[in-house]
LUMZALO-886913 format. One record per residue (C-alpha): y, z, x. Coordinates in steps of 0.001 Angstrom, whole numbers, plus 500000, padded with zeros to 6 digits. Example, Ala and Ser with C-alpha at 12.3 -4.5 7.8 and 13.67 -1.06 7.14 Angstrom:
BEGIN
495500507800512300/498940507140513670/
***
This chain:
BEGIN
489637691748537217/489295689752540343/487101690622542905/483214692559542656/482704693976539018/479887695764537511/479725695392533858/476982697004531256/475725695369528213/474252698328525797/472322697442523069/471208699547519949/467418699590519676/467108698259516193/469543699969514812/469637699967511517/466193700784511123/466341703541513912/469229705394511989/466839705498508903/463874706760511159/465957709551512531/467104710268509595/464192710411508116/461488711806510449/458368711109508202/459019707087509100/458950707879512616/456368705479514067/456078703820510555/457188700138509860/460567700456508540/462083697741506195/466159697689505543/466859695346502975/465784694085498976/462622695738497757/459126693518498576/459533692754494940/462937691374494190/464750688305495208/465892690581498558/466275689671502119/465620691674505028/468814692573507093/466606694282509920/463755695900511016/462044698389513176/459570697424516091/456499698404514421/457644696233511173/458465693582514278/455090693329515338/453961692339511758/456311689275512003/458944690772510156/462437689258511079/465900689495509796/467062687401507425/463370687102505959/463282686964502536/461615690229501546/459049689233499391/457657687756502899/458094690767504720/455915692818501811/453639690209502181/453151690390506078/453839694162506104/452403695613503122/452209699846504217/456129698819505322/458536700834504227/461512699617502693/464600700579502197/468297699737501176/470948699166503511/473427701761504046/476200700175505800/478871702555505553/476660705274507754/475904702384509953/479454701748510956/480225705684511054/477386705922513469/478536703123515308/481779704707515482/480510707744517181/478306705782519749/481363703773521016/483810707370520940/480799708477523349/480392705471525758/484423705582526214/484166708491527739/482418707276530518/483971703749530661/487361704895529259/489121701524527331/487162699327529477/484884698337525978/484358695402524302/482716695870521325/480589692720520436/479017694348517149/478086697644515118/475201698297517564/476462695868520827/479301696637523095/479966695629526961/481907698275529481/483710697563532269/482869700559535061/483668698741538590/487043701168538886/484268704016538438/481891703116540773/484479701957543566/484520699352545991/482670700530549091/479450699107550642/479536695835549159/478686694450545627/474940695148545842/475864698890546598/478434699205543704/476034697993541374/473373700339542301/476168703006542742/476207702505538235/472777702852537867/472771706608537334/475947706131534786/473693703920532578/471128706178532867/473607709142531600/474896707109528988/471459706661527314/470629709936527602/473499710979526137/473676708873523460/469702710048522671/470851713895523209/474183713210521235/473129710730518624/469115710784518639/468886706879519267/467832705135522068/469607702293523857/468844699749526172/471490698976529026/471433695697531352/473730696276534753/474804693320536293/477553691928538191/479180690002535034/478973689982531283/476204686901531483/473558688510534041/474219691946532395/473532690204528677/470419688873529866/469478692234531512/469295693889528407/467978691424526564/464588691547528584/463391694925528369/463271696667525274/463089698816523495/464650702084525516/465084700151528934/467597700061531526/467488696617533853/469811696064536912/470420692998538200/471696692208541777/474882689862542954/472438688808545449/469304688812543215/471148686939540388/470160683158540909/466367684083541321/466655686873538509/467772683880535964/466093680798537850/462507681267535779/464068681764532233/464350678990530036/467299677083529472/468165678905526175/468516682009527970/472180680799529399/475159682081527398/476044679502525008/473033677417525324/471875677197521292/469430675358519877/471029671905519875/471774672375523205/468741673530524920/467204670263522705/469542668073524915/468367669452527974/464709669556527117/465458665648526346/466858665464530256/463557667036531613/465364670980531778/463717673228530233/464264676068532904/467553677213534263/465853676794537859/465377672778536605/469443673008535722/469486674979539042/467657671514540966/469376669250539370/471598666891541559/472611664257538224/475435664100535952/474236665252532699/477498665149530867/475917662535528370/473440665134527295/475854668266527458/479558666973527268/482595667878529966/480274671364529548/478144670291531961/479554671829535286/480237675470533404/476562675244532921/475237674832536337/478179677624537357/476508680143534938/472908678978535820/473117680229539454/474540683482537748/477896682901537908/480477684044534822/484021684742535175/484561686072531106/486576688790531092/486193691893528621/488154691041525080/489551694292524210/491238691807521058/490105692993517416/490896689891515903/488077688885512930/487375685625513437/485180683488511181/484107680079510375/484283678606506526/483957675533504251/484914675741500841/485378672804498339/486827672499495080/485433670387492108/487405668008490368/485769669117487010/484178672992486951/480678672989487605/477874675303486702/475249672511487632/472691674262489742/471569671213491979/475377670584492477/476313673662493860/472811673989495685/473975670691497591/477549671777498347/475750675150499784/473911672844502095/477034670809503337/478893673622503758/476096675380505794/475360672399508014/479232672038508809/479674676039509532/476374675629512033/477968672322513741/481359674316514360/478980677652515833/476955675438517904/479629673975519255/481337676988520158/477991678782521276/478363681500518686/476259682975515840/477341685021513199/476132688702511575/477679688144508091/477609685625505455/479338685129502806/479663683638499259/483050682982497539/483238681322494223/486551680489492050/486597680307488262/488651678849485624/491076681221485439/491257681562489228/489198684476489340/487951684949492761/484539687106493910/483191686926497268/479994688263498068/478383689193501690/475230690340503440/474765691326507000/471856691122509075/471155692940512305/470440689816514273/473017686729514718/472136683627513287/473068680318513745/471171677772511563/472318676246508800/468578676889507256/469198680593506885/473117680187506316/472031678338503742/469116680458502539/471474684011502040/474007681371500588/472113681013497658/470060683979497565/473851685712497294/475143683694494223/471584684198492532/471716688242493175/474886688695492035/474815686398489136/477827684433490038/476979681187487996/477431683014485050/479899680460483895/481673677297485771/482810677142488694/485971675661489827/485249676464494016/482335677438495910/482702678591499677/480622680073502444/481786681779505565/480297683866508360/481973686210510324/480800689087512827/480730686094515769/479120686666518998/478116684854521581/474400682667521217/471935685193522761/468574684494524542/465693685446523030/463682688809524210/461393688360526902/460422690049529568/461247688890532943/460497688779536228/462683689824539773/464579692669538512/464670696281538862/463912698220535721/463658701968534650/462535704346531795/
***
């Protein structure tokens, strides 16, 4: 849409752990745990805040989180009322944003509401014309669903991202068209859409560790960053073009490999794990994604084919913890329990690389 826009990014407040709390009031204010038991060879696909505050992360194996978090209470994943729930929450926000949705994840989505809001006063005006949408939309989805959700308002997908990145949980952040440059220029590099970890490395090698040092510079840093380079000084004065994508195309990223003589040899397929996990990071990294789900697909003799998956709440993007669920996924569901002829890994549920939570500074926020 050319022109002003005023886009929201609303974000589940740990949601998988959240949906167990409500639905089970007793863990209300309790350290909730959704993943493998403290005692098995689990991992932890997410977390509530108080569990957060223990250390617990996703993707944590879960005889860590046990170990950080002993009075946590765990409990198994129940993806199917997930994704109903999930479901509901996006029936509810299209009736205030209509179609205009892209839905990034189970518990992520961006609307499109400049046609609601109008075109009137100026861009400044039409954002702060939305503010009292967001602020229905949570409470409805709190009345309606008995979850809370952050929102971030901004003037494009990148500022609004951000926004509701930096105050949770239960927040609602608005960010200005003419606020935008100062609202991001403290941050550090990472926080710019698509900036991962190898990137922000390269910067930090060029002296930029904040977007207000990309902001400064004056050089040519396309030997640190690639033909990227310009796109990245664009977005780190706040400025971000990406449309909604209303596509629901699955895309993924996979390496598989097949042996020339079937293998059951553990170090083998341990090291083929790791290739295959360092290639499927390269390609994410280089597209400035990170993935929900990974998978495991293995081949047999007589071309019997199992795949096996596990989603976490939070992307990743490492080829540590790609790895890591790799093999903790062929060793939970036994799938060495003869040769194998292939051995794969893929990750799918792609979004885009995501700043870490912090709070931040110039910017209007609101209980």
């Amino acid at each position: 849409m050319a022109g002003p826009r005023v886009i929201f990014h609303m974000d589940m407040d740990a949601f998988y752990a959240s949906v167990e709390q409500r639905d089970r009031p007793e863990w209300r204010g309790r350290p909730v745990i959704v993943g493998g038991m403290p005692e098995s060879r689990g991992v932890v696909c997410a977390a509530s805040y108080e569990a957060r505050r223990f250390g617990v992360r996703s993707a944590m194996p879960s005889v860590t989180a046990g170990r950080l978090c002993p009075e946590g209470v765990f409990v198994r994943p129940r993806m199917d009322v997930y994704r109903a729930e999930s479901a509901a929450i996006m029936e509810l926000v299209r009736g205030f944003a209509g179609e205009a949705v892209e839905q990034v994840s189970v518990d992520e989505a961006y609307l499109e509401v400049t046609e609601q809001v109008g075109g009137e006063g100026g861009h400044d005006e039409m954002i702060r014309r939305a503010v009292p949408m967001a602020e229905a939309i949570k409470a409805a989805v709190r009345r309606e669903r008995g979850l809370a959700a952050t929102i971030g308002v901004g003037p494009n997908k990148l500022t609004a991202k951000i926004a509701s990145s930096s105050f949770k949980p239960d927040g609602l952040t608005v960010v200005l068209e003419s606020g935008k440059a100062a609202f991001l220029r403290p941050l550090p590099a990472g926080a710019i859409h698509g900036v991962g970890k190898v990137t922000e490395a390269a910067l930090a090698r060029a002296g930029l560790t904040t977007v207000g040092d990309i902001q400064d510079c004056q050089d040519d840093l396309r030997a640190y960053v690639g033909s990227w380079w310009g796109e990245l000084r664009r977005m780190a004065f706040g400025e971000d073009d990406r449309p909604l994508d209303f596509s629901d195309d699955i895309r993924s990223v996979s390496s598989e490999n097949t042996f020339a003589r079937d293998t059951a040899d553990r170090a083998v397929l341990r090291g083929c794990l790791r290739e295959q996990a360092e290639e499927i990071a390269g390609r994410l990294q280089r597209h400035r994604l990170a993935a929900v789900t990974v998978q495991v697909k293995v081949r047999y003799s007589d071309f019997t084919t199992l795949t096996r998956q596990v989603s976490m709440e939070e992307a990743l993007e490492d080829a540590a913890s790609i790895y890591r669920l790799s093999c903790w996924l062929l060793g939970r569901h036994r799938l060495v329990a003869r040769p194998l002829r292939l051995i794969g890994v893929g990750v799918t549920g792609l979004r885009a690389v995501t700043m870490r939570q912090m709070v931040l500074p110039f910017m209007e926020t609101r209980r």
